[in-house]
N, C-alpha and C positions, 0 to 999 in steps of 0.2 A: 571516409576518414573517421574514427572513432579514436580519442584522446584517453586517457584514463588515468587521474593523476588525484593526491591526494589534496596536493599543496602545488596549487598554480606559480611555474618559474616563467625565467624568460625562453628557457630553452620549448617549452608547451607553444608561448607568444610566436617566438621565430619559427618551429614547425608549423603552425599554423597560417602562418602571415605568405610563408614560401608554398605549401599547399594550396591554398585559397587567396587565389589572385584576384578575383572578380569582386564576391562579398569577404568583407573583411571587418565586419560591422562584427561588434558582441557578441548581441544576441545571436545569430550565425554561430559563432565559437561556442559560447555553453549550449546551445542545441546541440553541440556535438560531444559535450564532456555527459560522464557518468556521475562526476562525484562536487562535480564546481559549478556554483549557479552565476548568475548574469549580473548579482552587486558584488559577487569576490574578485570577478577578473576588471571591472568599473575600479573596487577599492584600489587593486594591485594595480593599473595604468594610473590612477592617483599620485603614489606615494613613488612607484618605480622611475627612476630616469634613466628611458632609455639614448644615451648620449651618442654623437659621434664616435668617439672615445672606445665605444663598447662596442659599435660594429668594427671599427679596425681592430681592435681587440682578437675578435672574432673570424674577420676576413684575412688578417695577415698571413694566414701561415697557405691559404688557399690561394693566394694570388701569386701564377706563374712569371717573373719579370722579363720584360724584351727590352734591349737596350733603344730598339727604335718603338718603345711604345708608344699608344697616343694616350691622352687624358680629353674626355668631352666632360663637358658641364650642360645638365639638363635642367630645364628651368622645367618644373609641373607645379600645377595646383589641384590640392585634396578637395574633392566638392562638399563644401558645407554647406550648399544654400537655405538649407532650413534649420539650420543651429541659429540658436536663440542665445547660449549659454557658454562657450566655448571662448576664449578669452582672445586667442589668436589667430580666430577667423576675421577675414578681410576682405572687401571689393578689391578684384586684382581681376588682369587679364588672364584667360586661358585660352594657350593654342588649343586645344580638343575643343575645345568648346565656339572659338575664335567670335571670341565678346568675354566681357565683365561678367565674373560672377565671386558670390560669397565663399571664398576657401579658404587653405592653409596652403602657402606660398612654400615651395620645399627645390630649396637646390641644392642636385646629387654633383658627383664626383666621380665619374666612372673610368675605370684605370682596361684599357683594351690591349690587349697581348695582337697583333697584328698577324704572326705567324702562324701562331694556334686558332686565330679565330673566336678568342673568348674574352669573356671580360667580365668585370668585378666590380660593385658600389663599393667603395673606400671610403668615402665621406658623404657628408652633409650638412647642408644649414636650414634650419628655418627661418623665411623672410618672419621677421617681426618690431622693422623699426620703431614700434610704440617706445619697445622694452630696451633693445639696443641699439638704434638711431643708424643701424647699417641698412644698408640701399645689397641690392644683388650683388651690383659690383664687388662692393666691399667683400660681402663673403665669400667671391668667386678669387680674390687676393687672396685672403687670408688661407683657405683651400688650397691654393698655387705655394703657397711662402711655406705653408705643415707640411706639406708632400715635396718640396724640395732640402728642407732644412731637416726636418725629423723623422718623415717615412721611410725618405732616400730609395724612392724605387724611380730605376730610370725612366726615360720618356722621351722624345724629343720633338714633339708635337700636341697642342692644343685645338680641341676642334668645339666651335662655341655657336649658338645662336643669333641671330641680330639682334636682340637687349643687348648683348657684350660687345658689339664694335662702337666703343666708345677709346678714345684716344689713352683715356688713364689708363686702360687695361693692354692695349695693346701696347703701351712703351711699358709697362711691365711686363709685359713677356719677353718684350725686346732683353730690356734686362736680365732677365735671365737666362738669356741664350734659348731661347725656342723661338720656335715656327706653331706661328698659329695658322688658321684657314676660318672665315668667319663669314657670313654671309651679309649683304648690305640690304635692305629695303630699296624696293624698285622706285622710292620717291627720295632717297638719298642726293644729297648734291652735290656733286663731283666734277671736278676738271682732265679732262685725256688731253688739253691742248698745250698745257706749260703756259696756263698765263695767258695765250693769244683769244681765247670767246671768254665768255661770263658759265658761269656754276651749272649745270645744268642737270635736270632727273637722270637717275644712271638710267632708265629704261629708255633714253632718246639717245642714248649715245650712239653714234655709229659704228660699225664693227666690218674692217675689213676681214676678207680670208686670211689673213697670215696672223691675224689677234684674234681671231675665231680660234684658230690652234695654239697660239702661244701667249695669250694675255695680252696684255697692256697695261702700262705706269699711269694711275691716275693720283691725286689728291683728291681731298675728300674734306668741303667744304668745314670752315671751323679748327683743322687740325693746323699743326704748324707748316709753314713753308718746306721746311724740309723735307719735312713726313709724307713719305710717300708710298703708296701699294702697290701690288700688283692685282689687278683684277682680273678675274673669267669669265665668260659665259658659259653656263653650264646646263645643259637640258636634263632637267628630273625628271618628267613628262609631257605626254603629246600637249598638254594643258598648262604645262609651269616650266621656267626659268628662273632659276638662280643666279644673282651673282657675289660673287665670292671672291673675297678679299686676303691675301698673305703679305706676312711680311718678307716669306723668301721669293727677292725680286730673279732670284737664278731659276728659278722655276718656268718652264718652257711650254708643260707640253698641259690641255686643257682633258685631255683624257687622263690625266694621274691624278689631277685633280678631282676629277669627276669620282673616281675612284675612292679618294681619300675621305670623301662626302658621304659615298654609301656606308660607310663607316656609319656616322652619325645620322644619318638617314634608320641605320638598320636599330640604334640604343632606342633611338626617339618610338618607330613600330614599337618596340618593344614595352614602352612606357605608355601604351595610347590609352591605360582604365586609370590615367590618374582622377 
C-alpha cells in the first residue's frame, strides 16, 4: 500500500485504517506516505474529530436494510498498556485478553443484514465516564434510542454480551418491541423452579431432554417477580457452553438459537486485534 497525498484528509485515515488492520499505529502510516511525515498525521488526529456522526455519515448509504435485521453491540478494548499520556486510557477488562489491562473502552453498533450475510459498524461510543459519567449500559441505550428514532433502519433483534444482561437494558428492549438473545455468566443466579428451591448457579441447573431442545422459563435473581426468560443451553464447543437468555418466551427450538448466536460469534472472530 503506498498513499500519496499532499494534505492528509480523513478519506487517506479511513483507507488506511480499512487496509491495515493489524498495525494501525502512525508511524506505520507515514512509513507508507511520500509526502506526509509522522507529526502531521499526530497534528491532524489532534485537532480532527473523528465522531459517530461522521461514520454514519459515511456508512449510510452502504448499509443494505433487512426488515428482520439484527443489531449486536461489541464491547472491545484498544490496547494502551504503555500510554503514559493519553487522557482516556483506563484499567478495563478485556475479553482477548481475558484480564484487566490499560486501554480505550470502545463500544460498536453493528447493524447485520441476515439474508445477505453482511454487516455494517453504524455507530459508536467510547467508555469514558471521567468525562461523561455514562457506564456501557448507558451508551448501549442511547445507541438503541439513535437508531430507532433517527437512523429508522429496521431490525427486529438485539444480540449482546453478558456485561448487557442487566434488567435496565433488557426492559428497554422490551419496550421497544424487540427480541433480544444475551448470554448469562455460568455463576449467574437464577430460579427454573417458580419459587419452590433457593437461587442457584445457572451451570447446576438441571436440564431435562425436552429443555435441552426447547428452553425453559427461569428468573434471574435480583430482577423483578415478573420478569421472566427463557433460557438455552447451547454448545459452542467440545470445551464451552453458553447460556442464553431471550425475552421471546415463544421461542421453542435450541438449534435456532444456537444459530442466532453464530451471528455474534462470527462479529466478535472478527473483532479478535482489538
Amino acid at each position: 500500500m503506498l498513499l500519496t497525498a499532499m494534505r492528509f484528509t480523513k478519506l487517506n485515515y479511513c483507507q488506511y485504517l480499512l487496509s491495515s488492520q493489524i498495525n494501525y499505529t502512525i508511524t506505520n502510516l507515514a512509513e507508507h506516505l511520500e509526502s506526509i511525515s509522522h507529526d502531521a498525521i499526530n497534528y491532524y488526529l489532534k485537532i480532527e474529530k473523528l465522531t459517530p456522526r461522521l461514520l454514519w455519515d459515511n456508512v449510510k448509504e452502504l448499509v443494505e436494510p433487512d426488515d428482520n435485521g439484527y443489531i449486536i453491540f461489541d464491547d472491545s478494548v484498544l490496547d494502551k498498556r504503555y500510554s503514559q499520556e493519553i487522557e482516556i486510557v483506563r484499567r478495563q477488562y478485556s475479553g482477548n485478553e481475558h484480564g484487566v489491562l490499560k486501554g480505550i473502552g470502545v463500544v460498536s453498533c453493528v447493524y447485520v443484514n441476515p439474508t445477505l450475510q453482511r454487516f455494517w459498524v453504524i455507530d459508536y461510543r467510547i467508555f469514558n465516564p471521567d468525562v461523561d459519567g455514562k457506564t456501557k449500559i448507558d451508551h448501549v441505550k442511547d445507541m438503541l434510542q439513535n437508531l430507532v428514532y433517527h437512523k429508522l433502519l429496521p431490525f427486529d433483534t438485539v444480540l449482546m454480551d453478558t456485561w448487557y444482561a442487566v434488567h435496565s437494558l433488557m426492559v428497554y428492549i422490551d419496550a421497544i418491541d424487540k427480541i433480544y438473545y444475551c448470554p448469562l455468566k455460568n455463576n449467574r443466579l437464577v430460579d427454573d423452579t417458580f419459587g419452590q428451591e433457593k437461587y442457584k448457579r445457572i451451570e447446576l441447573l438441571k436440564w431435562n431432554p425436552e429443555e435441552l431442545d426447547c428452553g425453559k422459563i427461569i428468573k434471574i435473581k435480583g430482577f423483578p417477580a415478573n420478569k421472566k426468560v427463557k433460557l438455552f443451553r447451547v454448545t459452542v464447543s467440545t470445551n464451552r457452553t453458553d447460556y442464553v437468555a431471550t425475552n421471546d418466551l415463544s421461542q421453542t427450538s435450541t438449534d435456532v438459537v444456537q444459530e442466532v448466536c453464530k451471528i455474534r460469534w462470527k462479529i466478535e472472530s472478527c473483532s479478535q486485534g482489538d
